[in-house]
C-alpha positions as semicolon CSV with decimal commas, in nm:
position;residue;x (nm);y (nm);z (nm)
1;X;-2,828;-5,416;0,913
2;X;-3,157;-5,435;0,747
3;X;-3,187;-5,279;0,423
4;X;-3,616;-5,315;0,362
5;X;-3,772;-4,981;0,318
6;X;-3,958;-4,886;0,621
7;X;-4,271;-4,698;0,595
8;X;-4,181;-4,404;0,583
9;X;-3,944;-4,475;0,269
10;X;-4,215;-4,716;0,122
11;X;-4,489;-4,420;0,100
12;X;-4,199;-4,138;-0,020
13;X;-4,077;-4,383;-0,301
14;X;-4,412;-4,456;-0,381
15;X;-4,497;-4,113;-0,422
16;X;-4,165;-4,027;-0,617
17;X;-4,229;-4,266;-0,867
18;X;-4,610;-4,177;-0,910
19;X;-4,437;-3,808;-0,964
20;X;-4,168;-3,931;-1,218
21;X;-4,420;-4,156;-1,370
22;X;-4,691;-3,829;-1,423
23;X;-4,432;-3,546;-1,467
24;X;-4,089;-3,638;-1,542
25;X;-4,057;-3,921;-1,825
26;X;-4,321;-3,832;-2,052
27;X;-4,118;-3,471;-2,081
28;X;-3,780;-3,591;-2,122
29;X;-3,836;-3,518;-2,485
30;X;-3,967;-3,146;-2,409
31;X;-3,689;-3,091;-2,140
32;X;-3,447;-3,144;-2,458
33;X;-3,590;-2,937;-2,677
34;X;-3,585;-2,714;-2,465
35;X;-3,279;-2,701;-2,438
36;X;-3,197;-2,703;-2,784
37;X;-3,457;-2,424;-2,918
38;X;-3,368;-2,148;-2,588
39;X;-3,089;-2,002;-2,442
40;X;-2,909;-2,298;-2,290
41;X;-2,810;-2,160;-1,993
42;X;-3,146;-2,001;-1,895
43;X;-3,352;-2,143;-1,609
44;X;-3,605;-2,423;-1,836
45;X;-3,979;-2,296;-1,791
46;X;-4,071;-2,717;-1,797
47;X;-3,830;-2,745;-1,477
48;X;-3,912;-2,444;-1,252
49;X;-4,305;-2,556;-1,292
50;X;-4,206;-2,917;-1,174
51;X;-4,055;-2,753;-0,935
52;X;-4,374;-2,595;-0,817
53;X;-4,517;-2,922;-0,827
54;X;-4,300;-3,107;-0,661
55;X;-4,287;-2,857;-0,381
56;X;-4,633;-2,882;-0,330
57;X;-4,669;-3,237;-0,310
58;X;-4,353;-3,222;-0,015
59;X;-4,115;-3,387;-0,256
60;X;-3,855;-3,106;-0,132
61;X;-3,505;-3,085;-0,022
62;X;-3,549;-3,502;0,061
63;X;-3,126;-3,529;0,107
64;X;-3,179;-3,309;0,384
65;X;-3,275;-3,442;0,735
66;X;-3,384;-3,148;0,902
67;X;-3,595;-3,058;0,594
68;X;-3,690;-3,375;0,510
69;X;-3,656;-3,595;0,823
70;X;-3,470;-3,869;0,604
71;X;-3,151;-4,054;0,719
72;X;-2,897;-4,138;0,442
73;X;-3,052;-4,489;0,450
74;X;-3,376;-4,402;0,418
75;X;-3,307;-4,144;0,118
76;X;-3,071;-4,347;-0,094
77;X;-3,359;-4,538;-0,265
78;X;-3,504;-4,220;-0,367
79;X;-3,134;-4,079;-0,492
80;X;-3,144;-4,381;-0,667
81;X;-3,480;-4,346;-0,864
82;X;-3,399;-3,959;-0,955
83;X;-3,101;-4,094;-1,087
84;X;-3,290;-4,271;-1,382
85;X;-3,345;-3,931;-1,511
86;X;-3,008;-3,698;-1,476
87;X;-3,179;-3,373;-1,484
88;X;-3,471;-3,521;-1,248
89;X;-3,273;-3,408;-0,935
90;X;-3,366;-3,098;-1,010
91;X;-3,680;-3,072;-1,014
92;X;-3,704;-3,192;-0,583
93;X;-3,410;-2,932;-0,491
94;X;-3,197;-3,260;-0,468
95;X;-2,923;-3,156;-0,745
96;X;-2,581;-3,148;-0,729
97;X;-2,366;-2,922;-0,648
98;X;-2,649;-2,750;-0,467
99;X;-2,753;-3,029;-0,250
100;X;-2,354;-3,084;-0,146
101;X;-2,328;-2,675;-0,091
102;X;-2,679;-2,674;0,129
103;X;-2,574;-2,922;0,316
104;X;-2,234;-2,705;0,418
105;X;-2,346;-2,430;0,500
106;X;-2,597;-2,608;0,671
107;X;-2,346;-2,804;0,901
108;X;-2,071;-2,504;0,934
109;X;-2,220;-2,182;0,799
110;X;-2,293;-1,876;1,054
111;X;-2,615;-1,787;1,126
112;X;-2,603;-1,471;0,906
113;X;-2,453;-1,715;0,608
114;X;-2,754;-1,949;0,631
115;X;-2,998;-1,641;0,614
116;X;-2,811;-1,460;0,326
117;X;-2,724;-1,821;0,103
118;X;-2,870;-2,125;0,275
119;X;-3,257;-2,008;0,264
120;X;-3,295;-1,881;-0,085
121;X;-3,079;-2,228;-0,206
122;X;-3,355;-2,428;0,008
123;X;-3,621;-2,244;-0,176
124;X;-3,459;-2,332;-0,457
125;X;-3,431;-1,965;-0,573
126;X;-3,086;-1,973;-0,643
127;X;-2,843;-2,185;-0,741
128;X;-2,437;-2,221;-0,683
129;X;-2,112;-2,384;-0,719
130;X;-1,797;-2,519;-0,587
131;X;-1,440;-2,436;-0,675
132;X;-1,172;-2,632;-0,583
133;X;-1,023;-2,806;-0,862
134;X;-0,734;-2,615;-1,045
135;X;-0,588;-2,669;-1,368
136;X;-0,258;-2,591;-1,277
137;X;-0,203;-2,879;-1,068
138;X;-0,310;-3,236;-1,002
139;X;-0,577;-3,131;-0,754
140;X;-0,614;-3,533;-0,678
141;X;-0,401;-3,358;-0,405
142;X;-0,620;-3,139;-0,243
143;X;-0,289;-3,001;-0,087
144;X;-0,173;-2,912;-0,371
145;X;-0,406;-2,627;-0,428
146;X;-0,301;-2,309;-0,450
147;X;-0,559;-2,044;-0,483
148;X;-0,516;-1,775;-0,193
149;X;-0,737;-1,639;0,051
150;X;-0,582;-1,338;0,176
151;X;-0,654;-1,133;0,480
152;X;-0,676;-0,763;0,391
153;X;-0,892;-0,472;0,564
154;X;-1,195;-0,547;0,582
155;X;-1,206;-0,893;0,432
156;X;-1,014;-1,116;0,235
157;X;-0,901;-1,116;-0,122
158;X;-0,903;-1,410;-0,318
159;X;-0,665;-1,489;-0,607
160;X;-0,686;-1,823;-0,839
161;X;-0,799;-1,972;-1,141
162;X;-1,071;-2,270;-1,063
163;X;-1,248;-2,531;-1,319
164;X;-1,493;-2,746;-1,320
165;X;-1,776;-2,551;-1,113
166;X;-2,054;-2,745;-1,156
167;X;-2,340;-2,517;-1,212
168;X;-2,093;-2,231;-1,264
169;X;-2,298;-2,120;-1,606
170;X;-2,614;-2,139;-1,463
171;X;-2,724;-1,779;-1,501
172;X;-2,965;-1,822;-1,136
173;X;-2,610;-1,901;-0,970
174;X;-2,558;-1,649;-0,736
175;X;-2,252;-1,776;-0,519
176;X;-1,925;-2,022;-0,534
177;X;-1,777;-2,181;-0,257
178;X;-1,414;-2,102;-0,303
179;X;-1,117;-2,294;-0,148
180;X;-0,797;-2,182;-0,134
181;X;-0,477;-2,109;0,098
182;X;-0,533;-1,893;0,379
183;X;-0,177;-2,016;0,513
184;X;0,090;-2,140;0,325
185;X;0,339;-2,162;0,619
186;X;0,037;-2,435;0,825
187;X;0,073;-2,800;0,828
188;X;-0,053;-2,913;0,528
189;X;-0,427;-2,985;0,615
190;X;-0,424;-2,693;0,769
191;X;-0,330;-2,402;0,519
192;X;-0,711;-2,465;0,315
193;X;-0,978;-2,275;0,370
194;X;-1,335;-2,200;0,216
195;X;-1,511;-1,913;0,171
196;X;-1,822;-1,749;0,003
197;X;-1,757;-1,565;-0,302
198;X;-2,109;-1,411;-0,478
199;X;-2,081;-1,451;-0,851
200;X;-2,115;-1,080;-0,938
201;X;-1,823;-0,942;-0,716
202;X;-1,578;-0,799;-0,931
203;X;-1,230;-0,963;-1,080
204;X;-1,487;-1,283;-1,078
205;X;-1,524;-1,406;-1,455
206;X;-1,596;-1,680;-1,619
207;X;-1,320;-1,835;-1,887
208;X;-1,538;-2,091;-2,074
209;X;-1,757;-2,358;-2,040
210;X;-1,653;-2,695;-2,025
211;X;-1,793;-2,967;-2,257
212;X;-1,768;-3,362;-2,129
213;X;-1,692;-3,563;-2,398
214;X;-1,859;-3,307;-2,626
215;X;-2,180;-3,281;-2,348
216;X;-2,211;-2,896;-2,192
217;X;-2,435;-3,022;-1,928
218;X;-2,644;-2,703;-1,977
219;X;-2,844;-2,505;-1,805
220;X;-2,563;-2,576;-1,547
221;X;-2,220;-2,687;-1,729
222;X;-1,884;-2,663;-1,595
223;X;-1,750;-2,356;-1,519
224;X;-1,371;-2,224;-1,565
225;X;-1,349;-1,918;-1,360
226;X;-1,107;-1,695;-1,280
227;X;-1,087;-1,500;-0,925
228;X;-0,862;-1,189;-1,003
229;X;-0,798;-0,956;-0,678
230;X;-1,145;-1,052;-0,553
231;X;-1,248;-0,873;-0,185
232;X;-1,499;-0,998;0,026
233;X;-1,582;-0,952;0,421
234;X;-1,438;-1,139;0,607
235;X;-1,803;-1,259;0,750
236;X;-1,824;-1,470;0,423
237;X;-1,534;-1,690;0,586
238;X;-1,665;-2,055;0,670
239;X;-1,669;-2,196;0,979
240;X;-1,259;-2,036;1,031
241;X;-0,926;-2,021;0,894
242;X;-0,751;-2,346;0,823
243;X;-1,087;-2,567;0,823
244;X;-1,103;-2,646;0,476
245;X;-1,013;-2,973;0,489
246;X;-1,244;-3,014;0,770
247;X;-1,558;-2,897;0,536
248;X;-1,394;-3,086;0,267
249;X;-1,456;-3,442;0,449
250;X;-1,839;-3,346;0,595
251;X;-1,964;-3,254;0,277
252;X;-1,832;-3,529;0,036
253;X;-1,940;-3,795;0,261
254;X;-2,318;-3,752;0,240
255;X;-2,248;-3,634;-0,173
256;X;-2,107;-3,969;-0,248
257;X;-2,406;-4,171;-0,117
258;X;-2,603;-3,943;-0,314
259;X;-2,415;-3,970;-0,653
260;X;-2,363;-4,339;-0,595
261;X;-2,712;-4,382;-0,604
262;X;-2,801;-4,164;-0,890
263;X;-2,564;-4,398;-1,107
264;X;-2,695;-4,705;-0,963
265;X;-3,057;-4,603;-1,110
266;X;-2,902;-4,502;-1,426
267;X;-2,768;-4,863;-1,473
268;X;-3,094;-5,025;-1,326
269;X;-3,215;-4,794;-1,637
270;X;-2,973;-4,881;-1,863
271;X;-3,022;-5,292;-1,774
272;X;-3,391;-5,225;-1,844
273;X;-3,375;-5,069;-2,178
274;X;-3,084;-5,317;-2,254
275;X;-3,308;-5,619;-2,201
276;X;-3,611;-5,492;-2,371
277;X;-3,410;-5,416;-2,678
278;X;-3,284;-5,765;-2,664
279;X;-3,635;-5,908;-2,632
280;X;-3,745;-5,683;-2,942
281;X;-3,467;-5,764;-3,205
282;X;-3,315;-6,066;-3,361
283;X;-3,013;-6,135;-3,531
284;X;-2,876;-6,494;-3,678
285;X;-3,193;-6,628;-3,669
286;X;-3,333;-6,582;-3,328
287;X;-3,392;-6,285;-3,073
288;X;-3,116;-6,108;-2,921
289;X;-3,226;-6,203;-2,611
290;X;-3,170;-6,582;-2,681
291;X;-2,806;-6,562;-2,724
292;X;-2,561;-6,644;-2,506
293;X;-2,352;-6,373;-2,511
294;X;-2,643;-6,104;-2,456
295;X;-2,811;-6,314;-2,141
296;X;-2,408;-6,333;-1,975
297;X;-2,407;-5,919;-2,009
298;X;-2,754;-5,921;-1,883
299;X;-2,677;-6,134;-1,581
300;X;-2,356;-5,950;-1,480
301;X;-2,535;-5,646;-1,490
302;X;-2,764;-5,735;-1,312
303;X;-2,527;-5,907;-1,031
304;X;-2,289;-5,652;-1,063
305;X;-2,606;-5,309;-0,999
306;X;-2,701;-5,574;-0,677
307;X;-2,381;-5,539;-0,541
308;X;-2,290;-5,210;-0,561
309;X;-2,657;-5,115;-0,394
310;X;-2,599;-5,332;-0,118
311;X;-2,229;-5,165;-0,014
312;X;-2,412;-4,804;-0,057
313;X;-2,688;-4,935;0,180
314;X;-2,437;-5,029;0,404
315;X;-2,244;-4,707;0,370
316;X;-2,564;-4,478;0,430
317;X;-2,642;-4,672;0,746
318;X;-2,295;-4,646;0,896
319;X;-2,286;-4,308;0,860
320;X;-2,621;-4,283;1,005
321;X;-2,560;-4,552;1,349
322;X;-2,197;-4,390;1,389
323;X;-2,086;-4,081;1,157
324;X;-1,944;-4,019;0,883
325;X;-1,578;-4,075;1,012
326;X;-1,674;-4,455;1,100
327;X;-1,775;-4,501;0,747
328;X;-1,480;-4,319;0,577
329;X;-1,350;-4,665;0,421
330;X;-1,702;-4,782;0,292
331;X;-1,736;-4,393;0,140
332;X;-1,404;-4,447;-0,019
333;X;-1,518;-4,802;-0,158
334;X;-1,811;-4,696;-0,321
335;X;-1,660;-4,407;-0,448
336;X;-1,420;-4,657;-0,677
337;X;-1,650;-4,894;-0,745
338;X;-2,006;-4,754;-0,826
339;X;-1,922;-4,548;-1,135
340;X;-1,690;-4,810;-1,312
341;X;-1,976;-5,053;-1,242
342;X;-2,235;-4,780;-1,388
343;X;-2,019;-4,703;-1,702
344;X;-1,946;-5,066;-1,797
345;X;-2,365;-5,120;-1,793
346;X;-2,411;-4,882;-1,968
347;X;-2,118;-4,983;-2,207
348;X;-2,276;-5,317;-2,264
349;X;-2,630;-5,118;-2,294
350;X;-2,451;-4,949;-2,608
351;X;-2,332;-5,253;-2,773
352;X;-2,657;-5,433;-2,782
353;X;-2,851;-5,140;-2,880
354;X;-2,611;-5,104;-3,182
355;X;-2,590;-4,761;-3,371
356;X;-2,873;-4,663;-3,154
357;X;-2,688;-4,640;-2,857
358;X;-2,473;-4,411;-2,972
359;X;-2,634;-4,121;-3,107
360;X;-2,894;-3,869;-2,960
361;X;-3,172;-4,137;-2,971
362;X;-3,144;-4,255;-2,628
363;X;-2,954;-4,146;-2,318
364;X;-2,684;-4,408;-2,320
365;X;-2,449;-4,179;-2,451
366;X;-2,467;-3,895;-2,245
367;X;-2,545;-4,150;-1,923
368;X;-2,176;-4,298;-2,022
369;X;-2,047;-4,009;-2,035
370;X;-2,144;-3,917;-1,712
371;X;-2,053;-4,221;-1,507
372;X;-1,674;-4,169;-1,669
373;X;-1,650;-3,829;-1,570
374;X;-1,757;-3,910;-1,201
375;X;-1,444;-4,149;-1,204
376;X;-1,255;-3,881;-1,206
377;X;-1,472;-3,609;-1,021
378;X;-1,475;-3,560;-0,613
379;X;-1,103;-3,760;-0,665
380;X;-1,032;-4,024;-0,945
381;X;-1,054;-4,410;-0,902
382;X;-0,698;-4,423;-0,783
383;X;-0,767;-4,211;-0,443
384;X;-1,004;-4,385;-0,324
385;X;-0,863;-4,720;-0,388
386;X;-0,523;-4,643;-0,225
387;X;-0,785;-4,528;0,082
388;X;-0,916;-4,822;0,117
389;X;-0,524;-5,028;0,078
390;X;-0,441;-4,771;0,338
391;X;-0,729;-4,920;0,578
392;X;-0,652;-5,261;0,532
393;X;-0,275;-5,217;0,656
394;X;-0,345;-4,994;0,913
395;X;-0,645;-5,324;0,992
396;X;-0,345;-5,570;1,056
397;X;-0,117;-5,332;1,229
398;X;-0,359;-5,262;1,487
């Protein structure tokens, strides 16, 4: 395995950074207000003109290889440098859930479903979401769900109540990517299915928003939606009947590189800002950065960011030299271990900045807030770790 950028990363990175260096930091404060001063879940006039920008200067659809011509490997260093800026993503048509829904349809979808949803997502026209999780049940058992998708004339109707749609509020969201129950009666992994559900079909509606930890994530947020008697043709069907499980596994593979790396450059962020602040106050007498305490949290960060980069790498390539299946362990691995590492950075990150770290004045809050939420979302810390138990057993009983 070797992990050095090629040239081909080398120049994209290169030009990233010159774009996040121009464009994207020195409007984080604009992007917020914003936010603040419009309608919060109205496209933001700052972001669709990066977006021209970015387009222009072929920082496009970059998690995509046939767009792009990037392996996992050779994107995750750019994943990771969006990442310093959450709403960054964005801007290069590399945002979650879009990138995770393109990336579907782009694997299993027909050829009419790429031409009706793929192509206007790629242009980054539209936007969408995905609903799977349920409140009624613990939907860290995906078998649990119980949302139906049932055949009728014509189609299929669609019954269930969904939360957490990422991107569900976003008024440019045109579609969700509904699972559900096509038959109850199938082996367990085979009753899910998924299916295309446009936003403005009727008995769709949306509940509420959902704040984390008091954050709406606007212009996108988190979506509780209710699908009441909803019919729709039965070309809108992905891939077949039963296969849910089987679009499940090919699209969270690539997504957990992706958000992996996103948190690791929010905690190579967060160790930067951490330091500086160090270097720039004192307390007892000498800097902040001259006491032992701060330099240990400094070091373990640091450490601790190294390693977690270094098991993504890995993860990326073995899913480029031999599939995603062959990497299924590693997937499950970082899943666990990159967002506990990014939220305890960016935990230490808050206690040396003081009262500044946790109010609106810089994004350690909100950054915290997000790498405790992904322990929880695309399956909690638990999951994955019995996955990875599971391996090592089934390792010695081989």
């Amino acid at each position: 395995m070797n992990f050095e950028h090629n040239e081909k990363t080398a120049q994209m990175l290169g030009k990233l950074r010159g774009f996040m260096d121009e464009h994207v930091y020195p409007f984080e404060t604009e992007w917020q207000t914003e936010i603040e001063t419009g309608d919060r879940w109205e496209p933001l006039q700052l972001v669709e003109s990066l977006k021209e920008k970015a387009r222009r200067e072929g920082l496009w659809n970059l998690f995509l290889k046939s767009e792009s011509g990037l392996s996992n490997l050779e994107y995750a260093p750019l994943a990771e440098e969006m990442g310093k800026v959450f709403w960054s993503s964005e801007v290069f048509n590399c945002n979650a859930p879009d990138s995770g829904n393109m990336e579907l349809l782009h694997m299993y979808g027909s050829d009419e479903q790429k031409e009706k949803w793929l192509e206007p997502l790629l242009a980054g026209e539209i936007r969408s979401c995905f609903s799977m999780t349920e409140p009624e049940v613990a939907s860290s058992d995906a078998t649990n769900i119980c949302g139906s998708i049932e055949r009728v004339e014509g189609g299929y109707r669609i019954n269930g109540r969904k939360w957490w749609s990422t991107g569900g509020g976003d008024r440019r969201t045109r579609f969700a990517i509904f699972m559900g129950k096509t038959d109850p009666d199938e082996t367990p992994y085979k009753q899910q299915s998924m299916i295309i559900v446009p936003m403005d079909s009727e008995g769709v509606r949306i509940r509420r928003m959902l704040d984390v930890f008091g954050y709406d994530d606007a212009p996108g947020g988190h979506a509780e939606i209710d699908f009441e008697n909803v019919v729709v043709p039965s070309e809108n069907l992905i891939l077949g009947e039963g296969r849910g499980f089987e679009i499940a596994q090919g699209r969270l593979g690539p997504g957990r590189v992706h958000h992996s790396m996103r948190l690791i450059g929010l905690a190579e962020r967060a160790l930067e800002a951490m330091s500086r602040r160090s270097m720039s106050r004192s307390a007892f007498g000498k800097a902040l950065s001259d006491q032992g305490v701060v330099r240990e949290k400094i070091a373990k960060a640091r450490i601790a960011i190294d390693q977690a980069r270094l098991l993504v790498l890995k993860t990326a390539w073995l899913m480029d030299e031999r599939g995603a299946k062959s990497a299924r362990r590693e997937i499950a691995m970082i899943k666990a271990l990159v967002p506990t590492m990014a939220q305890q950075v960016l935990d230490d990150a808050i206690q040396i900045f003081g009262g500044a770290g946790v109010c609106e004045d810089s994004f350690l809050p909100f950054g915290w807030a997000t790498a405790r939420m992904l322990r929880i979302a695309d399956g909690p810390d638990e999951v994955h770790l019995e996955s990875v138990a599971r391996y090592e057993f089934k390792t010695l009983s081989d």
